[in-house]
C-alpha positions in Angstrom: 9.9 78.0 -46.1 10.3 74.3 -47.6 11.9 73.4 -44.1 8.8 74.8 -42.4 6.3 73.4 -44.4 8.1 70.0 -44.4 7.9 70.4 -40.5 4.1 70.7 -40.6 3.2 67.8 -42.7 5.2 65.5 -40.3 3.5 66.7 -37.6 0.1 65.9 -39.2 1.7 61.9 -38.6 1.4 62.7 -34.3 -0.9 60.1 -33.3 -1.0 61.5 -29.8 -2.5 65.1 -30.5 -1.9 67.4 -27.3 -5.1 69.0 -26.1 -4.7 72.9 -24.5 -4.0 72.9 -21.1 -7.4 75.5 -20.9 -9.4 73.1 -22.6 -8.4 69.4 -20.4 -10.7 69.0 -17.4 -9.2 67.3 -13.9 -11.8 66.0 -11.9 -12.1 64.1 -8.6 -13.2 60.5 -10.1 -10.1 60.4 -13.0 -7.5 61.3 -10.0 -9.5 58.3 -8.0 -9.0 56.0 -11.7 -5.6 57.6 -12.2 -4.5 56.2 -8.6 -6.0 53.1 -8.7 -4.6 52.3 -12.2 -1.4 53.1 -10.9 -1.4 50.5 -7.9 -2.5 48.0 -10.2 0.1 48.2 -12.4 3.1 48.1 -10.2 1.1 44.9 -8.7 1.0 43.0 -12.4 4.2 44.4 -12.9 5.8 42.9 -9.9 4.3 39.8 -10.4 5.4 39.8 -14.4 9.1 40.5 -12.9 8.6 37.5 -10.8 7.7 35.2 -13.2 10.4 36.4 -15.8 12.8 35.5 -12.8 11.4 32.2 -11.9 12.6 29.3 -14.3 10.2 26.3 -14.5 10.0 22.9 -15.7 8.2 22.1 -19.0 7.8 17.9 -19.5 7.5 16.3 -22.8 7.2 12.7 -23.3 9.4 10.8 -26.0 9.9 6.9 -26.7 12.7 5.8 -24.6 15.4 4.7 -27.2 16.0 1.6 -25.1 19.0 1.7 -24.2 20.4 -0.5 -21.4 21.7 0.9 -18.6 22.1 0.4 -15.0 19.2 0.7 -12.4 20.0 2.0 -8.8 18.0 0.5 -6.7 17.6 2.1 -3.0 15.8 0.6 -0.2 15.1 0.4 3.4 12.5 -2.5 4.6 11.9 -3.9 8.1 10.9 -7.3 8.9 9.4 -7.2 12.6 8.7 -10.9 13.2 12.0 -12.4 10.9 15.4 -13.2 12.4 17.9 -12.0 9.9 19.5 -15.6 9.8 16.2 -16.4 7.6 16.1 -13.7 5.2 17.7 -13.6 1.8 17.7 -11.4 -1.1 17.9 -13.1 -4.6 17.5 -11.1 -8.0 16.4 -12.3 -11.1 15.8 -10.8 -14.8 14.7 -12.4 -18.1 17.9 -11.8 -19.3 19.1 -14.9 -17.6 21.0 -13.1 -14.6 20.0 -14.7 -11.3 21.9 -13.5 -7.9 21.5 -15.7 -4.8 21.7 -14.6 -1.6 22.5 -10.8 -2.9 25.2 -9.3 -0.2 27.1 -6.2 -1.7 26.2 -3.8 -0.7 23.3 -4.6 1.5 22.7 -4.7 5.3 21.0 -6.0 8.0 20.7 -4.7 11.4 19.3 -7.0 14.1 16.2 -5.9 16.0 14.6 -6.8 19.3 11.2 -8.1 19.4 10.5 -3.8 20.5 11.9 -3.0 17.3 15.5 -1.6 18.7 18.3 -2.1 17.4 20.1 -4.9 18.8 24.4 -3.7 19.7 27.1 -6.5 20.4 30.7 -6.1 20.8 31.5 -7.7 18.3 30.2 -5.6 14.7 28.8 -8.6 12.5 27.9 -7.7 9.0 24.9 -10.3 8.7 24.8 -9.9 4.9 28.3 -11.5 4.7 29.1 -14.7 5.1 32.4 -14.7 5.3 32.5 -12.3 8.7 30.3 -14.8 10.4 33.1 -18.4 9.2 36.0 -15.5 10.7 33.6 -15.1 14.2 33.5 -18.8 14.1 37.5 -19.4 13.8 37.9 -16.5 16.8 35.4 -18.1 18.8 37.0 -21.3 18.8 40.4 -22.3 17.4 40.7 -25.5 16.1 37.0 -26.6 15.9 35.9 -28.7 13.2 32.2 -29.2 13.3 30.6 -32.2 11.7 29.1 -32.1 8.4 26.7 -34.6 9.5 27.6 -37.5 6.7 28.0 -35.2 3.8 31.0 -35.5 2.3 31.0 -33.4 -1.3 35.0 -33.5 -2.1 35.8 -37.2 -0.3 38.2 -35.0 2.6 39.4 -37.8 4.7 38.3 -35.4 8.2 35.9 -33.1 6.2 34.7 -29.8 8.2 31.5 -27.8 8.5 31.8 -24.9 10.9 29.4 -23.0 10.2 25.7 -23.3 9.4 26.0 -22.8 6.2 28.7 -24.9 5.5 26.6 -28.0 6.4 23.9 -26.4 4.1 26.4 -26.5 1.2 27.6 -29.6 1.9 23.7 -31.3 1.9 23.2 -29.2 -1.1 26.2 -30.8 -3.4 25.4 -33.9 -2.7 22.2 -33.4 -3.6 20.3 -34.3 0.1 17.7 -32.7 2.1 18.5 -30.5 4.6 18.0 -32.1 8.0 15.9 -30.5 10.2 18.7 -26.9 11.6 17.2 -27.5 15.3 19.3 -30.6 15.2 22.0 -28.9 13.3 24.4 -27.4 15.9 26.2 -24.9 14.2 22.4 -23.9 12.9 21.5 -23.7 16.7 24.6 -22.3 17.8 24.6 -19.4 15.2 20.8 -18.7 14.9 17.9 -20.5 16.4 18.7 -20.1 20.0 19.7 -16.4 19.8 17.6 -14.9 17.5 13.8 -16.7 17.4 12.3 -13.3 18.5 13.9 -10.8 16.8 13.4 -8.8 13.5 15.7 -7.8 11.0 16.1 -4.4 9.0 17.6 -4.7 5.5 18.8 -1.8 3.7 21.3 -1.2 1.4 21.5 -0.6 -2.6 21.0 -2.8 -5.6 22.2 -2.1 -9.1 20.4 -4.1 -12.1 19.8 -4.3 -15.5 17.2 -2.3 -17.0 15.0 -5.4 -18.0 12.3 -6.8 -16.9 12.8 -9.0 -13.9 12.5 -9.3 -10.0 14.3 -8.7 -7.1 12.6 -10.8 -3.8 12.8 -11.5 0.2 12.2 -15.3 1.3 13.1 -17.4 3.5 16.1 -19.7 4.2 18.9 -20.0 1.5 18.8 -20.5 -2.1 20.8 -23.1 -4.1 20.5 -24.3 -7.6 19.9 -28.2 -7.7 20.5 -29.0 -11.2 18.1 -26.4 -13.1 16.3 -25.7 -10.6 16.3 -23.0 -8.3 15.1 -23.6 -4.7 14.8 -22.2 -1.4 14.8 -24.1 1.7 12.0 -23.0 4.0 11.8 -26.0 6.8 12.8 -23.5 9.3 11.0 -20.7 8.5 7.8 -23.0 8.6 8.8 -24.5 11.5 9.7 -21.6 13.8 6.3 -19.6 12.6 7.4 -16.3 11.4 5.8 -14.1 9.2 6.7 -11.6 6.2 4.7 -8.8 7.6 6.7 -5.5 6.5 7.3 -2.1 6.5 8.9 -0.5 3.5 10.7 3.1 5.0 12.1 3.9 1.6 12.2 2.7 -2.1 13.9 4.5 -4.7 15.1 4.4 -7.8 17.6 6.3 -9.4 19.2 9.7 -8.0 16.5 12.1 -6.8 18.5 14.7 -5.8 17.1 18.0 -7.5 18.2 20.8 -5.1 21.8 20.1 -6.1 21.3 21.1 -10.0 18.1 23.3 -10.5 17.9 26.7 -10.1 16.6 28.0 -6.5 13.8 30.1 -7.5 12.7 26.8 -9.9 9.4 25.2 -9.0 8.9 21.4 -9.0 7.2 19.2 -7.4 9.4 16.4 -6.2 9.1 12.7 -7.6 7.1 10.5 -5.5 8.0 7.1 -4.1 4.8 5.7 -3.7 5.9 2.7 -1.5 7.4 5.4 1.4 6.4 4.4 4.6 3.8 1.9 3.9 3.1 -1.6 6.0 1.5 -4.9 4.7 1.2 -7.7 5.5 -0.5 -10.3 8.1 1.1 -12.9 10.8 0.1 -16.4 8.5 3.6 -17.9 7.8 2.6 -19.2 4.1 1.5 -15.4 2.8 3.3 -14.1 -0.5 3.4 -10.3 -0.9 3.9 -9.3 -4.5 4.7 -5.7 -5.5 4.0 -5.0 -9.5 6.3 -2.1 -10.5 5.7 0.0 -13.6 9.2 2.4 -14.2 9.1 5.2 -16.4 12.3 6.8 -17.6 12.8 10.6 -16.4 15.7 13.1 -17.6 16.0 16.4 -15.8 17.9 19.3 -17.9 18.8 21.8 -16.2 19.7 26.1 -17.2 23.1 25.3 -15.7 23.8 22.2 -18.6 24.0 19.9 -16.0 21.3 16.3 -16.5 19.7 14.2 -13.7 18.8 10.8 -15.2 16.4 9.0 -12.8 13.5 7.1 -12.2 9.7 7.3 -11.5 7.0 4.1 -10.6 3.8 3.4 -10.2 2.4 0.4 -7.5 -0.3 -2.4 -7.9 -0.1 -5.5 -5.2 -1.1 -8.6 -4.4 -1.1 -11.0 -2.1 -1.7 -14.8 -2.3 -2.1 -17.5 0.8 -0.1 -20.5 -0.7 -1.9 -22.5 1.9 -5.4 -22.0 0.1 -3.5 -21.2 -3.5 -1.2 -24.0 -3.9 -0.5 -23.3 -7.7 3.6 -22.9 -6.9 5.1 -19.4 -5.1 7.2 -18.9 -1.9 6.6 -17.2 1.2 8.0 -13.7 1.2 8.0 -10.1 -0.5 8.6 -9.9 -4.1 9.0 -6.7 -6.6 7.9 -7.6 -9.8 9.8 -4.8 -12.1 8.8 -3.7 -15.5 9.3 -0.8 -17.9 7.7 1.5 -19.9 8.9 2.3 -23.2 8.6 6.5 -22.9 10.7 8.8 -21.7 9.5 11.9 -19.8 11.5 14.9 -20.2 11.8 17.9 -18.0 13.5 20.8 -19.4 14.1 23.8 -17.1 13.3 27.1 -18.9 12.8 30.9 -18.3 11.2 33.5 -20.2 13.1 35.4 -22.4 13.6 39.7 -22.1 11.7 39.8 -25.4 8.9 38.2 -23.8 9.1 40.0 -20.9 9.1 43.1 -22.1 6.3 42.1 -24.5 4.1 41.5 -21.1 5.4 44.7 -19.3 3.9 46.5 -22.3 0.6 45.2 -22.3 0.3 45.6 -18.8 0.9 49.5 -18.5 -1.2 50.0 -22.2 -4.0 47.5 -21.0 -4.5 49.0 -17.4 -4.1 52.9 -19.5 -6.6 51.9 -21.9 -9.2 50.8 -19.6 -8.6 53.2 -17.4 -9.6 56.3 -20.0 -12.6 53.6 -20.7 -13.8 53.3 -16.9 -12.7 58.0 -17.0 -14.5 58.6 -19.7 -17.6 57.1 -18.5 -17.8 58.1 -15.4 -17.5 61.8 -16.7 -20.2 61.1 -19.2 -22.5 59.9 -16.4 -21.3 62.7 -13.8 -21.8 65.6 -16.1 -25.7 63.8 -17.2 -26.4 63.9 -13.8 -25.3 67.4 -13.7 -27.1 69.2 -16.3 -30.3 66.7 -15.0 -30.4 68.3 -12.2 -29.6 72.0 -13.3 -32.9 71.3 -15.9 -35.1 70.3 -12.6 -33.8 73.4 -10.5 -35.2 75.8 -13.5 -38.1 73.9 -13.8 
């Protein structure tokens, strides 16, 4: 008896009291609810197993802790109206580094005035100048070419055999350059082979991560005392232009597919200088690029990082012609850095969550269901005994 009686006062706690089965009422509108709850729940459902499968990235944005490190720079430009022989690449930061005539790791491919690369027999690494002294030597065994009065060291029989040997040799005894039409190992080399042609430069750089620039400009470089100073007779004199097409400029390592996840969503980071083209055919136009790079760390589910690089672009250009307040012909990027670092953490859902959300669909959809059921019986059976009362009438 105290068993039974125990029985009965836990049942009193069912929450979910069963009606008879002679007293429930099945009707044609609940089987039409019924169904139609039933599709929409496997649709949620689906889509809540989806997104419990999908990782995504959620950014946060932190001050950058400053500390140095290397910048990859990667970058593919094309000069359609400058012979290689004129272009150089000098870096510069405000940490005092400056890089002349920057050749590791950088290329240049000769171009015809239809933009095709330009084949020889001979494979010439442009950005070196030791491969073009060694082309020299094969080309002619002995030769000594004339230095044209400069004589830096006091060699009895002193040597120039290449173009920019004589350049060199002007430079450290602190003369102008004579006009390199006159120059034969200029001519020889450059000026009668290569007026109409175009260069392609690509390559990567690796800097500091301080504010500075890396540049395009004509002629060679050289420091004369303090000073740093480019030689740009023959540029001037030959009329070409810095007119441009930037193919690709990147920094850092971009390469996501090889660490996220494959379901993961994210948009990728844009280089905002891809495939853009500036510039005009006036011989005195500088082209400066103002850079702002913000710090990006990618963590990954798999405990794998990606630390890279995002910019944004401003430009200007100045005529030196009309603006004679200092500057030099050619394309500059002006870099600088923002102190915050945006990080992108890849995440998924947890089961907790998920179940949490599979819940609420199926009781949610239930819920309103009955809700919609009930009051379409309601309004059914009104209509019902409404029209029963106007048939007795």
């Amino acid at each position: 008896m105290g068993s039974k009686s125990f029985l009965q006062r836990f049942r009193h706690l069912d929450a979910y009291a069963k009606p008879l089965e002679d007293v429930r009422i099945r009707t044609t509108t609940g089987a039409s609810v019924t169904l139609f709850s039933g599709v929409v729940i496997v649709i949620l459902v689906f889509f809540e197993i989806y997104r419990f499968i999908t990782p995504e990235m959620q950014p946060e944005i932190v001050v950058d802790s400053g500390k140095m490190e290397k910048l990859p720079i990667s970058f593919n430009i094309t000069f359609p109206h400058l012979p290689c022989y004129l272009l150089s690449l000098d870096l510069m930061d405000e940490s005092g580094d400056h890089i002349s005539d920057y050749d590791h790791d950088v290329f240049k491919v000769r171009l015809d005035d239809q933009g095709n690369e330009i084949h020889r027999e001979k494979a010439i690494d442009l950005s070196n100048v030791q491969d073009r002294e060694k082309l020299a030597e094969q080309e002619k065994e002995g030769y000594c070419g004339p230095c044209y009065g400069a004589n830096p060291h006091g060699a009895e029989n002193p040597c120039c055999n290449t173009c920019d040997d004589v350049r060199k040799a002007y430079s450290d005894m602190g003369w102008a350059l004579p006009d390199e039409k006159t120059v034969e190992q200029c001519w020889r080399e450059n000026i009668s082979s290569q007026t109409k042609e175009g260069c392609n430069v690509h390559g990567n750089l690796l800097v500091k991560k301080v504010r500075g620039n890396f540049h395009f400009s004509p002629g060679k470089s050289y420091a004369h005392g303090a000073s740093h100073i480019h030689d740009v007779r023959t540029y001037l004199a030959t009329g070409h232009d810095f007119m441009h097409v930037i193919h690709h400029l990147q920094f850092g390592e971009q390469n996501h597919d090889a660490y996220k996840q494959k379901r993961t969503s994210i948009d990728s980071l844009a280089n905002p200088l891809d495939n853009t083209e500036w510039g005009t055919v006036q011989s005195t136009m500088m082209y400066q690029y103002f850079l702002k790079i913000v710090s990006s760390e990618f963590n990954y589910i798999s405990g794998k990082q990606l630390h890279t690089f995002q910019y944004s672009v401003s430009r200007q250009e100045r005529d030196l012609k009309q603006q004679g307040s200092g500057g030099l012909p050619g394309v500059f990027f002006v870099m600088d850095f923002s102190p915050m670092l945006v990080i992108y953490n890849e995440t998924r859902p947890t089961f907790a969550s998920f179940l949490t959300g599979v819940c609420a669909i199926v009781g949610g959809i239930f819920t309103v269901a009955s809700l919609v059921d009930g009051a379409l019986y309601r309004a059914e059976h009104s209509s019902r005994q409404k029209g029963m009362g106007g048939k007795s009438m």
